[in-house]
Structure formats: structure tokens, C-alpha cells
C-alpha positions as CSV (number, residue, x, y, z in Angstrom):
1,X,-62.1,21.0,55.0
2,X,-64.6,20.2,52.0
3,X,-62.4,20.0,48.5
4,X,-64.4,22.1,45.5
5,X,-67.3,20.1,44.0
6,X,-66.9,19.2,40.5
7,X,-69.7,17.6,38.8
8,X,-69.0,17.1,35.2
9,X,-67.1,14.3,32.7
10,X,-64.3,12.5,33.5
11,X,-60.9,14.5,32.4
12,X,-58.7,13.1,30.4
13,X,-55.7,13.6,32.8
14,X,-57.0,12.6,36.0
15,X,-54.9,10.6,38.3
16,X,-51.7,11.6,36.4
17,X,-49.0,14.3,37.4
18,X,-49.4,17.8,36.7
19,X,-52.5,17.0,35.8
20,X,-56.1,16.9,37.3
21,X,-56.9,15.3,40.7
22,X,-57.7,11.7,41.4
23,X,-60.6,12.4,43.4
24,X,-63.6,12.1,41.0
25,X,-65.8,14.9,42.9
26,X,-62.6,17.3,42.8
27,X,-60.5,17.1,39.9
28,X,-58.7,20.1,40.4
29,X,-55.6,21.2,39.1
30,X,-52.5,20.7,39.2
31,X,-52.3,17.3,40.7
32,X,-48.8,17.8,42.1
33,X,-48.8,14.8,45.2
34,X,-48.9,10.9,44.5
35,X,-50.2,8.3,46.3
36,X,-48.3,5.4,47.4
37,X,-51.6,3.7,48.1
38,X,-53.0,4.4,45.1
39,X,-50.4,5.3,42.5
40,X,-52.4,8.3,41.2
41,X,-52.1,11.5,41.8
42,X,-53.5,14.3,43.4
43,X,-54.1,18.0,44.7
44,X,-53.2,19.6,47.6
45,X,-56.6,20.0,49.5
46,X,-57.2,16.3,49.0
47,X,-54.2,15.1,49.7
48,X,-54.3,17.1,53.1
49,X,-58.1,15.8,53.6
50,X,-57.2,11.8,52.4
51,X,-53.6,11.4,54.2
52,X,-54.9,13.5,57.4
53,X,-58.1,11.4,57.7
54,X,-57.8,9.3,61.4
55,X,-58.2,6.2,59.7
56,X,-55.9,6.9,57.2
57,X,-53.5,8.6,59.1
58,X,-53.5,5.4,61.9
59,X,-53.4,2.8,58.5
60,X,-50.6,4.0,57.0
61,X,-48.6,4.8,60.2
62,X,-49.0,1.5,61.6
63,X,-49.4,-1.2,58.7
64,X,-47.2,0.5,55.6
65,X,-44.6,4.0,57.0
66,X,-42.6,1.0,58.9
67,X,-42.3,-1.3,55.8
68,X,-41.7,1.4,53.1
69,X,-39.9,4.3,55.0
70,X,-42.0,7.4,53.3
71,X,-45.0,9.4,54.0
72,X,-48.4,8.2,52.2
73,X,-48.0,11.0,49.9
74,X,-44.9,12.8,48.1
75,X,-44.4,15.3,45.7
76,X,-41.8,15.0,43.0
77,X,-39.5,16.7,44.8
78,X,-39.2,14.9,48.0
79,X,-39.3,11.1,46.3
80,X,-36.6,12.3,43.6
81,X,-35.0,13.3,47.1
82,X,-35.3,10.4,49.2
83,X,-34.2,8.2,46.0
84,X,-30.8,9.8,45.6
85,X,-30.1,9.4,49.4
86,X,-30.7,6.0,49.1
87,X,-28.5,5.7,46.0
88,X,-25.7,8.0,47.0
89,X,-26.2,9.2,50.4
90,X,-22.7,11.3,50.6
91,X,-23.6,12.9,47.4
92,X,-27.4,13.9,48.4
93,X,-26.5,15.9,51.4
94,X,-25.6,18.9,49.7
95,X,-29.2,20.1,49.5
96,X,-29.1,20.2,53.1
97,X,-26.4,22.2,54.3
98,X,-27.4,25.8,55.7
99,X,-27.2,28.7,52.9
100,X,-24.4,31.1,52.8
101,X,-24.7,33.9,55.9
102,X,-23.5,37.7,55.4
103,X,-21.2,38.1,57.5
104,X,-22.8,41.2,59.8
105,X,-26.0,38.5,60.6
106,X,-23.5,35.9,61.5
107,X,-21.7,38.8,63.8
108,X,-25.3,39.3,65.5
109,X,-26.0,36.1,66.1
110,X,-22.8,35.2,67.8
111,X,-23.0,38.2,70.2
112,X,-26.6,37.2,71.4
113,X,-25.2,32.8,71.4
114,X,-22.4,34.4,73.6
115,X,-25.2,36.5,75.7
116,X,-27.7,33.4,75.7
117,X,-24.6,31.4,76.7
118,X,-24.2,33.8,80.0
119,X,-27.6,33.4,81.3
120,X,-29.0,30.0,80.3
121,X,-25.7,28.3,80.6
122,X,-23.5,26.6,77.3
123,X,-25.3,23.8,76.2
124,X,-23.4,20.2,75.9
125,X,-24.5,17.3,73.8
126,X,-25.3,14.3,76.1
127,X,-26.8,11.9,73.6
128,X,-28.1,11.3,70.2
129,X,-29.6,9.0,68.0
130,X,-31.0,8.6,64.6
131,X,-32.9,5.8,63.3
132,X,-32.5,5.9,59.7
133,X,-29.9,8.5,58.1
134,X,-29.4,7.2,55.1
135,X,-33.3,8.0,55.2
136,X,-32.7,11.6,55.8
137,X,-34.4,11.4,59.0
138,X,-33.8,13.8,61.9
139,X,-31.5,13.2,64.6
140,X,-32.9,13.6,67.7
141,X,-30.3,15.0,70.4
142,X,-30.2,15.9,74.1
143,X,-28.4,18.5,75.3
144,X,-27.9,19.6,78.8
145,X,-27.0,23.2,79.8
146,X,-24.0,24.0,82.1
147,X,-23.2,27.7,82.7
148,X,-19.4,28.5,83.2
């Protein structure tokens, strides 16, 4: 996926948030993801191209993920995120509790769990693990199906 092509000065807010890319040949903006490699920031296309490269991808996975616990890049969002779960991990799970339902949808859904239930069986929680929540990373849980 080639980024645009931008062949003209250096601009003046290159590399910095909100600004213009960090990739000298693009430069596009807004530059909305940082770089924990190199602390700049930029936009979307080249931030899919630079952290989905092979030998970036297998780099960072391998020799900086374990150490540091996030992805190569973030968005302001998802680091202000991650940083209050590591602060206050009671008080940052709010954002991820399941909006409100109207009550008719909620109706629906039951009926066709309790129909699902009938054929495929009710399913049963055998295990679970999670390596990091305080992280906010998925759990990971087996279920097995029994039907009554």
C-alpha cells in the first residue's frame, strides 16, 4: 500500500501530534498515531505500512511488546487508556462495560440464547486465564457445551 508522495519543504509540524506525518516522503495530515520507536508521530497509512512491515512486525513482537506491554503505535486515546489502568485499574473499567440495551432487543436475544441453548447445548465455563488484566488484556476462556 504506497503512502501519497510529497515532494516539497520540510513542514513545520512534522513528527508532532495532530500535525503532519513523520515520514519525510508523506507528510500527510493529521498525524494522529505515535511511535514508541521513534517518539514522533504519524498518519494512518504509514503507520499501517511501518508497524505492519514483516520485519517490523517480528522486531517489535519479539525484542520490545514483552518488555513494554503496548503495541508499536498508539493513538492518544488508547495510551491515555492503558495509563489510567495502570494507575487506577478499578476506576478505568468503566469505559468497558456493555452500553445500555432497550429492553425489546434484550427480549430477542434471550428467546434466540434460550433457542441456541436447545440445539447446541448450554455452554459451561471450564477454564480461563488472562495474562495481564491490569493491562486490559483479553481473557481467554474455554467453554464446553452440555445440552440439558
Amino acid at each position: 500500500m504506497p503512502g501519497p508522495h510529497y515532494d516539497g519543504p520540510t513542514k513545520p509540524d512534522k513528527g508532532q501530534e495532530g500535525g503532519s506525518c513523520n515520514r519525510e516522503l508523506c507528510q500527510d495530515s493529521p498525524a494522529l498515531w505515535f511511535n514508541h520507536g521513534s517518539y514522533a508521530w504519524y498518519c494512518g497509512r504509514c503507520r499501517h505500512t511501518i508497524e505492519f512491515d514483516s520485519f517490523n512486525l517480528r522486531d517489535w513482537q519479539q525484542n520490545h511488546q514483552p518488555k513494554c506491554g503496548h503495541p508499536m503505535f498508539e493513538t492518544r486515546e488508547m495510551m491515555t487508556a492503558r495509563r489510567a489502568m495502570d494507575a487506577e485499574p478499578e476506576q478505568a473499567i468503566p469505559f468497558l462495560k456493555p452500553p445500555a440495551v432497550d429492553p425489546d432487543v434484550r427480549a430477542l436475544s434471550e428467546t434466540l440464547n434460550a433457542r441456541l441453548a436447545r440445539l447446541v447445548g448450554v455452554p459451561r465455563l471450564v477454564a480461563i486465564s488472562t495474562p495481564n488484566p491490569k493491562r486490559g488484556e483479553w481473557v481467554e476462556a474455554i467453554l464446553e457445551y452440555r445440552k440439558d
